[in-house]
Wavefront OBJ file of the C-alpha trace (Angstrom):
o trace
v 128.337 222.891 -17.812
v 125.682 225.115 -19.781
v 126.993 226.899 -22.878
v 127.140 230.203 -21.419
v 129.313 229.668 -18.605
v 133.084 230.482 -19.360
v 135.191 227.477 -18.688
v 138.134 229.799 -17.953
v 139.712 230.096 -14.471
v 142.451 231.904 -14.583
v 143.520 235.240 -17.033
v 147.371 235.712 -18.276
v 147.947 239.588 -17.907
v 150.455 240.151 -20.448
v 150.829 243.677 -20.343
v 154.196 243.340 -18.254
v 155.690 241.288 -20.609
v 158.394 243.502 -22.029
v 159.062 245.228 -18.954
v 160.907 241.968 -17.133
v 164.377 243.787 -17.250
v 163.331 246.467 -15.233
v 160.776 245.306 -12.735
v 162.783 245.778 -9.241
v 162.879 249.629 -10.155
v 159.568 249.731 -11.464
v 158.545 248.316 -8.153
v 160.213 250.687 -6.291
v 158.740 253.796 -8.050
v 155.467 251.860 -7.768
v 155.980 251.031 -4.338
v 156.607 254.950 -3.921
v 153.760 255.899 -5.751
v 151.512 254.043 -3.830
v 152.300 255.200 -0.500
v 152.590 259.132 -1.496
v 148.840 258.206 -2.884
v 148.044 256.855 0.534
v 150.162 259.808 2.538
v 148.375 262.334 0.447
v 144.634 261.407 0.514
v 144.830 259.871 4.367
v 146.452 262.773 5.301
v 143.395 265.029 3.406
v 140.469 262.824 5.013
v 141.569 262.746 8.500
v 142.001 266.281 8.750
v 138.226 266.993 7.703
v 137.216 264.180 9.915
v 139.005 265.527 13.176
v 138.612 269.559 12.650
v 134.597 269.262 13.263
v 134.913 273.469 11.514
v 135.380 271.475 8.357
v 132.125 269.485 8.963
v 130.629 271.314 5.666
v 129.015 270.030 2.793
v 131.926 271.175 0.609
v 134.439 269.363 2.429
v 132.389 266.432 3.232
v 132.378 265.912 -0.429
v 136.030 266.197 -0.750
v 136.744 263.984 2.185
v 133.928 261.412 -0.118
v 136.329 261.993 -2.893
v 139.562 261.200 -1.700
v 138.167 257.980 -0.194
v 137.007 257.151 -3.703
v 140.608 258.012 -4.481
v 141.732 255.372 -1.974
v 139.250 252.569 -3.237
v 140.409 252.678 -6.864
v 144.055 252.575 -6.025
v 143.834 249.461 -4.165
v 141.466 247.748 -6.270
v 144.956 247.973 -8.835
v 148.574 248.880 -6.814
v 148.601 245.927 -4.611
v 147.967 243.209 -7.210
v 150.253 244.920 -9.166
v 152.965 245.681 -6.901
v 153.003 241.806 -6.607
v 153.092 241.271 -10.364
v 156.071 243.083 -10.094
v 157.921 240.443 -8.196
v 156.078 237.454 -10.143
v 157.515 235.541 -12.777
v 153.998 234.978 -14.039
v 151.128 237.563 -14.050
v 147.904 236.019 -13.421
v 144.487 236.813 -11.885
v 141.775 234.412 -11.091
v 138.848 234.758 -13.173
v 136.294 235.940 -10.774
v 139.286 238.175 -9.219
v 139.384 239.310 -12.804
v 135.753 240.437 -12.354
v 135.922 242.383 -9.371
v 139.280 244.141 -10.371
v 137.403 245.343 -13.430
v 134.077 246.205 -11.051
v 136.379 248.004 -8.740
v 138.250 250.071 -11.841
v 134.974 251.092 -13.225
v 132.620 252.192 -10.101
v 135.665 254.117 -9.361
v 135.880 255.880 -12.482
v 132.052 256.708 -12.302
v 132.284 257.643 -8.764
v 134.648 260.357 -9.384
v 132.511 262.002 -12.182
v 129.264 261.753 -9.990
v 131.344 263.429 -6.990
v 132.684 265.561 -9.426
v 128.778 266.356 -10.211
v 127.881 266.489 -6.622
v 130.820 269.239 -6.387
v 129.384 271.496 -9.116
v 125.943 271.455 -8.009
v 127.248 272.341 -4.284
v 128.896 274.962 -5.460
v 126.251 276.253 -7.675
v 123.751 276.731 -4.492
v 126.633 278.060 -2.938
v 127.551 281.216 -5.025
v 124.257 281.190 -6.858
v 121.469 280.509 -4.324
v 123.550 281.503 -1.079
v 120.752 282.405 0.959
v 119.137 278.528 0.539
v 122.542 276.918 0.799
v 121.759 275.175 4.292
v 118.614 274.809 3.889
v 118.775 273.216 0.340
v 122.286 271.138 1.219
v 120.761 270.168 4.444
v 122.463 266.568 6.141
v 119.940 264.588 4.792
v 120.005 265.798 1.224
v 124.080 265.729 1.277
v 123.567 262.247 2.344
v 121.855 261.343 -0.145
v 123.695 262.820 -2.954
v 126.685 261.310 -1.832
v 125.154 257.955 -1.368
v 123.904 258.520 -4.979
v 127.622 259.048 -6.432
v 128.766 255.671 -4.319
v 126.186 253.517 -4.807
v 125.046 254.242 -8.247
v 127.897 253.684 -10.454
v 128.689 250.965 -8.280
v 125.041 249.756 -9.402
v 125.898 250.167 -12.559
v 128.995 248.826 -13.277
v 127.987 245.585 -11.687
v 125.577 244.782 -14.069
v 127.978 245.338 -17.229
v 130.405 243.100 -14.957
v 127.109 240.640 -14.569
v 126.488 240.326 -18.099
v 130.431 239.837 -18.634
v 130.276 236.506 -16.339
v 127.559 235.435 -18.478
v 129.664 235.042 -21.838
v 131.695 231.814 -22.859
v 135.642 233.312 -23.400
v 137.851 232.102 -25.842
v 141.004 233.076 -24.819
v 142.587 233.483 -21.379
v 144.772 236.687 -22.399
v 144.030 240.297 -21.419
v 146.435 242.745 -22.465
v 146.632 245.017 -20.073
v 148.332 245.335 -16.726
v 144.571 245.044 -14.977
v 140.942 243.374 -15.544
v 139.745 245.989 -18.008
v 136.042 244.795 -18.409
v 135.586 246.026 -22.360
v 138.703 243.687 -23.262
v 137.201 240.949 -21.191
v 134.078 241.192 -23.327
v 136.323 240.928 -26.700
v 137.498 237.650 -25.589
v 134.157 235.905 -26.109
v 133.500 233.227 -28.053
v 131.158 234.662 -30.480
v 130.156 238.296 -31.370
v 126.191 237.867 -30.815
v 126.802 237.168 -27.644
v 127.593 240.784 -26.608
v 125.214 242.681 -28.283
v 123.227 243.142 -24.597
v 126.612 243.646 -23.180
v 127.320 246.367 -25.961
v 123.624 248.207 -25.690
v 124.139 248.308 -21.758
v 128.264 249.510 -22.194
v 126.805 252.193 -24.310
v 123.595 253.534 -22.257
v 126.219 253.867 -18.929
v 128.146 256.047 -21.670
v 125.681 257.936 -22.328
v 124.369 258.265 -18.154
v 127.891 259.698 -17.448
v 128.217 261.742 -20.852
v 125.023 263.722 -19.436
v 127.052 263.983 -16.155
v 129.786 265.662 -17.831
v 127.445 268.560 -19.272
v 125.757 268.776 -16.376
v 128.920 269.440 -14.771
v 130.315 272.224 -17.541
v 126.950 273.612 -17.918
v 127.060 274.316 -14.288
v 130.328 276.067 -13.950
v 129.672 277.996 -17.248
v 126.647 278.851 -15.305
v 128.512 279.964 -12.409
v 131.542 281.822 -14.032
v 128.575 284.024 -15.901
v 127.242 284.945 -12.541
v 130.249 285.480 -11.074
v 131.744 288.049 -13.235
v 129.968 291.068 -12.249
v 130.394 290.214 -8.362
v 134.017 290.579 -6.851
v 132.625 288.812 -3.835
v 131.590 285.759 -6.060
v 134.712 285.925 -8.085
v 137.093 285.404 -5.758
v 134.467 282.752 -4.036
v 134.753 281.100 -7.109
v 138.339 281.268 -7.137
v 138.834 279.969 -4.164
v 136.318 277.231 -4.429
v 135.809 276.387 -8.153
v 139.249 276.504 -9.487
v 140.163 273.437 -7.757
v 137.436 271.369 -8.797
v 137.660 272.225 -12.624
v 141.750 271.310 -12.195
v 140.139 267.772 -10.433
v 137.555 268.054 -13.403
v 140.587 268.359 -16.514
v 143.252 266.025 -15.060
v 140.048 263.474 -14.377
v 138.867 263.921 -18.618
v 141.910 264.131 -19.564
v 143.563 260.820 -18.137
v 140.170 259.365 -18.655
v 140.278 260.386 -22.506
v 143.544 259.241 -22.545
v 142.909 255.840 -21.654
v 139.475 255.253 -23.412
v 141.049 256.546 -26.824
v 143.915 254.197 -26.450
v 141.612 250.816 -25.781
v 139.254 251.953 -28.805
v 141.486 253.464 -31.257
v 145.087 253.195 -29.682
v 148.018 251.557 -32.493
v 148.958 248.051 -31.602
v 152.916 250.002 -32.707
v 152.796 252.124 -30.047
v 155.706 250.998 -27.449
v 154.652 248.881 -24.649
v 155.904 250.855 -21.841
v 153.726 253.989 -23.472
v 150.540 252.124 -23.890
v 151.201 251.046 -19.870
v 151.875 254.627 -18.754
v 148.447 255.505 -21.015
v 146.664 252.538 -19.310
v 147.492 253.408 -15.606
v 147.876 257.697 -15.637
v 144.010 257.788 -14.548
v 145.244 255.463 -11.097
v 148.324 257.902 -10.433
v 147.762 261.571 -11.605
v 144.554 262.110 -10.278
v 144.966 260.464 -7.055
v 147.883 262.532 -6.139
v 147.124 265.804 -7.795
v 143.410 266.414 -6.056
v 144.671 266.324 -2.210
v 147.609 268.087 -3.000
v 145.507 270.780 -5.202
v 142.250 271.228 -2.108
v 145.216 271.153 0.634
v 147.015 273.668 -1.164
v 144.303 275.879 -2.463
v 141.238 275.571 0.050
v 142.454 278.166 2.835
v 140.427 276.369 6.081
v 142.170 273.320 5.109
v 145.759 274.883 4.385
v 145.468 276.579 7.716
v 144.511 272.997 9.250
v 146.860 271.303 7.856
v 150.189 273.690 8.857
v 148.225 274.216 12.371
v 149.053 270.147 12.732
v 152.011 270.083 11.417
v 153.627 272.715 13.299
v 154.281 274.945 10.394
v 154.285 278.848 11.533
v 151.728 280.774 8.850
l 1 2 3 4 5 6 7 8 9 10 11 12 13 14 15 16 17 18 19 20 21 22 23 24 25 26 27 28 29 30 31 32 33 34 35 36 37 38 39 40 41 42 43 44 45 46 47 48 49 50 51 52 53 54 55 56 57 58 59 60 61 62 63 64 65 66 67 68 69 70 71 72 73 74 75 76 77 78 79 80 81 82 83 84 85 86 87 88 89 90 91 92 93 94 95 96 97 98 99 100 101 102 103 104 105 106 107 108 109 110 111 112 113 114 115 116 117 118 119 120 121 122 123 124 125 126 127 128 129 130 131 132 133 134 135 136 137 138 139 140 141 142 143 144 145 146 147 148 149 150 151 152 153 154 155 156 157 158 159 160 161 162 163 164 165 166 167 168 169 170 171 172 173 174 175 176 177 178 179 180 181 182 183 184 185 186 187 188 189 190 191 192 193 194 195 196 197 198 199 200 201 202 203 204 205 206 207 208 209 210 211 212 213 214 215 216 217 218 219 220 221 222 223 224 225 226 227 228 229 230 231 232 233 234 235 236 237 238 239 240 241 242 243 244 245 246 247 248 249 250 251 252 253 254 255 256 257 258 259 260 261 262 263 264 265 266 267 268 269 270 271 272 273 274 275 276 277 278 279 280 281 282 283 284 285 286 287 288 289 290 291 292 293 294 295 296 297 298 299 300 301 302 303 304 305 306 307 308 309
């Protein structure tokens, strides 16, 4: 076998190790987690899919995002709901691979929808007159292809250059494929330098994202303040996407400070919650926040239900 082909198979996940005394109930609030995840975001999509008045830009994005919402989760609750029953936590290695591909894309995904988001509602309050013209179906198309396929891109060649490296050890400490810890298992350090450049350009691509995205809504709360009209469009529209926006950095924050800089005394159970808030919080909070705050879909959503207004 060459030299740079890993002759692991399988990966020990040994982030459940010190949780073996309470795994029935952690599967049941998992379980539950899960499904209210599902409920939530199925519930969300199908609405804007069958009220053809919701057939706008703006909520063809959202309906984009909660499916993103929906990918991520499965790519980790169902392999982990069955860890949960398992004496022994284990993942193939090329399982390994695509759990961390999965993880990832989704991550980037929601920051480029996130980006989409701002920039539709930036030709929305700003340029309202070229809104159709400039978000036409073939342009939203393509933007939303662009936040799918291009992290997905992306991420699979930092997972590419991952396969490529010979591992030394068989033990990821986490609860899922996390592919930075992957690349800390190999064999020798000079053998991730490409890995490292690459890790730290798709940084940098969804760093500029970021700004993009605050310069935008800076940009829009300075043009909205001397409009009432604008400010409560903004309001309406924008409030939930920056509350999408701050749980998203925040969990995401969260997570990357613990991997890079995070105390190996922290307790186990804390470094877990740390690991996984980014696959819980945000998945349940944006339906709930859009259903709640955008009116059309409010009123859409108690029409089906039966609720009186």
């Amino acid at each position: 076998m060459m030299d740079n082909v890993s002759l692991i198979t399988m990966f020990f996940l040994s982030g459940l190790n010190e949780t073996r005394n309470h795994q029935f109930t952690l599967f049941t609030l998992t379980l539950l987690c899960y499904c209210m995840i599902l409920l939530v975001n199925i519930c969300l999509i199908a609405t804007i899919i069958l009220d053809k008045n919701l057939h706008e830009p703006m909520y063809i994005l959202l309906c984009t995002f909660c499916m993103n919402g929906l990918y991520g989760t499965t790519g980790f609750y169902p392999k982990f709901l069955w860890d949960l029953l398992s004496p022994l936590h284990i993942i193939s290695y090329s399982g390994c691979l695509v759990q961390a591909l999965v993880m990832y894309s989704f991550a980037c995904s929601d920051l480029s929808i996130l980006a989409v988001m701002a920039y539709d509602r930036y030709v929305a309050i700003c340029r309202p007159l070229e809104y159709h013209s400039i978000m036409s179906k073939q342009r939203l198309f393509k933007l939303v292809c662009f936040s799918w396929l291009t992290p997905f891109c992306i991420m699979a060649v930092n997972i590419f250059l991952t396969s490529r490296l010979k591992l030394c050890s068989p033990y990821v400490t986490r609860l899922f494929c996390v592919n930075w810890i992957i690349v800390t298992l190999a064999c020798f350090p000079t053998q991730t330098i490409i890995n490292n450049i690459v890790a730290y350009i798709t940084i940098i691509i969804y760093v500029c994202h970021g700004f993009f995205i605050v310069w935008s809504y800076m940009y829009l709360i300075k043009t909205c303040v001397n409009s009432i009209e604008n400010r409560a469009k903004f309001m309406q529209t924008c409030v939930p996407h920056l509350f999408s926006l701050l749980t998203f950095l925040l969990t995401i924050l969260f997570d990357v400070m613990s991997m890079r800089f995070g105390s190996k005394d922290l307790p186990r159970n804390l470094q877990n919650f740390v690991a996984i808030e980014f696959l819980v919080i945000p998945p349940i909070m944006n339906p709930l926040i859009y259903g709640f705050k955008l009116t059309k879909i409010r009123n859409r959503i108690l029409v089906l239900t039966r609720i009186p207004l």
